[in-house]
N, C-alpha and C positions, 0 to 999 in steps of 0.2 A: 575647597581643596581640589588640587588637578586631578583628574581620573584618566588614566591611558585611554586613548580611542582603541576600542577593539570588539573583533565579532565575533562572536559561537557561532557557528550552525548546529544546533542537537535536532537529535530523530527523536522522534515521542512516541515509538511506537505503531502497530496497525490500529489500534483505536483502544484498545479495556487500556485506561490508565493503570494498572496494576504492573502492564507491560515497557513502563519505562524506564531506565537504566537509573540505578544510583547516580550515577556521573555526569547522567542527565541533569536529576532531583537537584543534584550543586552546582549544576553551570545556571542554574535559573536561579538559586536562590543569592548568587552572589550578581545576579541580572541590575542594571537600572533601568534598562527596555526591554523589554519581547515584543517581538513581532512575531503574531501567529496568522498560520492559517488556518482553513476552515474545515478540513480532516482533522484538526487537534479541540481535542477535547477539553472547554472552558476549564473544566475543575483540575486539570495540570498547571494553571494560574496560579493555585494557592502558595504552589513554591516558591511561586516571584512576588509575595503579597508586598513587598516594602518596592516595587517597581510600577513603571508604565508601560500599560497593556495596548496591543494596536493590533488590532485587527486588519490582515494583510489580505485576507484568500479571496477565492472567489464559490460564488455561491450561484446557481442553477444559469450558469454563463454569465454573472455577471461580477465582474472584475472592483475590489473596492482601491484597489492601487494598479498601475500597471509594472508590471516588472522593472522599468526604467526608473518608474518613482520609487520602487521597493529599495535599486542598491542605490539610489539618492536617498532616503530616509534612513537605509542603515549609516552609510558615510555620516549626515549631518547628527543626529543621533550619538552616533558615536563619539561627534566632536564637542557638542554639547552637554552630554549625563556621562559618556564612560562604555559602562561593557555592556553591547547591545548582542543578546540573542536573541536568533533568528530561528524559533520552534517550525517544526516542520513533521509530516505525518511519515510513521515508515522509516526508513532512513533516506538520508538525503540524499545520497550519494545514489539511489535507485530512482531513474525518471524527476528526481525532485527540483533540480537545479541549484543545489546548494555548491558546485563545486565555480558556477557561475557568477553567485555573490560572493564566494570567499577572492575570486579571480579579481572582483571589482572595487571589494575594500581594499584587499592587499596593494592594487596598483594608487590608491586612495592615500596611503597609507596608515592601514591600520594593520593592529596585532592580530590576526586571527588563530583558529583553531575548529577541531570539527568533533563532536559527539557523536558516534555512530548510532542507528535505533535499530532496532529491531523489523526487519523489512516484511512489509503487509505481502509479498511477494511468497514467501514462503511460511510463516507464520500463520496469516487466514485461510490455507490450506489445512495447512498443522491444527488446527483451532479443531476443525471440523473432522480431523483423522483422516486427512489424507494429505501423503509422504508427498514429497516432488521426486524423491528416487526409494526403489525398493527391488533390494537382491528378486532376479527375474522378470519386474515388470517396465524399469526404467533404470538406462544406465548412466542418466542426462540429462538436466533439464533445461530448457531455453527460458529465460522472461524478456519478453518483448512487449514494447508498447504497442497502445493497438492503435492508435491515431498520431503521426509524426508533426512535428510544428508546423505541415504545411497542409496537418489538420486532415492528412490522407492514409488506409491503412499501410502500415509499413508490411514492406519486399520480404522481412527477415518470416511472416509468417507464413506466405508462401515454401519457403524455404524449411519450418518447421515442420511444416505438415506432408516433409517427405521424408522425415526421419522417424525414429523410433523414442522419441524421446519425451520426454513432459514438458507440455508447453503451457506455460503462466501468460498468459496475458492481462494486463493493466492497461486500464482506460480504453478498454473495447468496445464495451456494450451499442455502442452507436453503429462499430462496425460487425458487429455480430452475423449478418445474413451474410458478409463477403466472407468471413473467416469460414461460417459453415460451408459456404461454397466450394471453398478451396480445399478442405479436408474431403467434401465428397468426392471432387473431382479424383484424389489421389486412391477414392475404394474404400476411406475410411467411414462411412458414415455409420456402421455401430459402434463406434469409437465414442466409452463413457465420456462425458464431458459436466460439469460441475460448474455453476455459477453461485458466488455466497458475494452477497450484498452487505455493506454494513458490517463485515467482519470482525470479530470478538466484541461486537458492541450489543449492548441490549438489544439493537433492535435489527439484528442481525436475519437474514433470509436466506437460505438455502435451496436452491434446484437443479437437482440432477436427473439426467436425463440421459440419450445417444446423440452423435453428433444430429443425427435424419430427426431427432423429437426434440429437440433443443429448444425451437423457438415458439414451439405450442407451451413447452411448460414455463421460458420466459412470459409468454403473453399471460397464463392462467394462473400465476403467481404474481405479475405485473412487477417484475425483477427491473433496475434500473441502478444506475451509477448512483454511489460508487463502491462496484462492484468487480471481482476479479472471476478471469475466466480460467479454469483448469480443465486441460486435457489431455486425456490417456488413461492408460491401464490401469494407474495409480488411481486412480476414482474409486477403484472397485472395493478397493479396503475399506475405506468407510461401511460401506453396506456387512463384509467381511466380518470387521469387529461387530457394529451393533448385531449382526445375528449370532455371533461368538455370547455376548452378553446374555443375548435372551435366551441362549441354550443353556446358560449357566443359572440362569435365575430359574427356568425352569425343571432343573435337578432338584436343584436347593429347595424349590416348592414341595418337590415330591416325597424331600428326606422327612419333613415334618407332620 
């Protein structure tokens, strides 16, 4: 039976599968292929169980497809089985490149379409209780990549860290001493700053710090990609609430 060649891109999510969109759940279960990568979490498969599974990402730099071969196996795929989605971590449309596959089936010609996810950008902040904007502390936030295709930190966070605003960085951690650098230079260096690894996943890590102690408590947590970096005022709330909490549990102790 003919099946139209066509591609999804859906977001999955910043990682707790819990967090992925109904509209997701149905673009995979009416899947003949997914192509994942390796920010998405296996057991998101189960909704594609009548489909073929293909392992696209990359894992501690190493590449199991190159991007080239990626929209060459969505295209041939697509012309082969039918409706090929293309799971992806986050939403795609943030740093992901999904607006680059859909660019290269369409010219292919296939049907496409796009599932927005839930961006690890603001979400793995949120996970952890801290806002990227909050009446008084931030009226703004930037997300910027921290490494540009030419694998160098991007100009834009220079550029952040002379404003007043919360600044998200994704895929840093590699340039972490320049970013601190650069906030110091501008006066900021008690400026809370927040790294959470593994974001809403079990094995999630958390280190907050100032921008000047930053990388003593990356080294003595041994914090590592992939990981997102927050900075600013907004930090402060996390601490805010939990000690809101324990003021509360300690009334409550005293009523009984």
């Amino acid at each position: 039976m003919y099946k139209e060649p066509k591609l999804t891109v859906v977001g999955a999510g910043p990682g707790d599968v819990e967090l992925i969109t109904l509209k997701a759940i149905k673009a995979l279960a009416s899947a003949d292929v997914v192509l994942y990568d390796a920010l998405v979490d296996p057991e998101l498969l189960a909704y594609a169980e009548h489909s073929e599974h293909i392992f696209v990402g990359k894992r501690k730099g190493c590449y199991a497809y190159q991007q080239d071969q990626i929209n060459e196996l969505i295209v041939s795929r697509a012309h082969s089985h039918g409706h090929v989605v293309r799971l992806k971590g986050g939403d795609p449309f943030v740093f992901g490149r999904g607006a680059e596959e859909m660019e290269y089936a369409a010219k292919a010609g296939l049907a496409v379409a796009m599932v927005p996810g839930i961006s690890s950008s603001v979400a793995v902040p949120a996970s952890q209780n801290i806002p990227v904007t909050k009446r008084g502390a931030a009226e703004s936030f930037w997300v910027i990549t921290g490494t540009t295709k030419d694998h160098q930190l991007s100009t834009d966070v220079a550029l952040a860290a002379k404003s007043n605003a919360t600044v998200v960085i994704l895929m840093g951690m590699s340039k972490l001493p320049a970013i601190v650098e650069l906030f110091k230079q501008e006066g900021k260096s008690e400026l809370p700053i927040a790294i959470i690894q593994n974001g809403t996943r079990d094995d999630e890590k958390v280190g907050v710090a100032k921008i000047a102690t930053i990388e003593a408590e990356v080294a003595r947590q041994e914090l590592a990609n992939p990981a997102i970096i927050i900075i600013g005022e907004v930090v402060k709330h996390r601490a805010a609430i939990l000690e809101v909490a324990q003021e509360y549990k300690q009334v409550e102790s005293q009523k009984l």
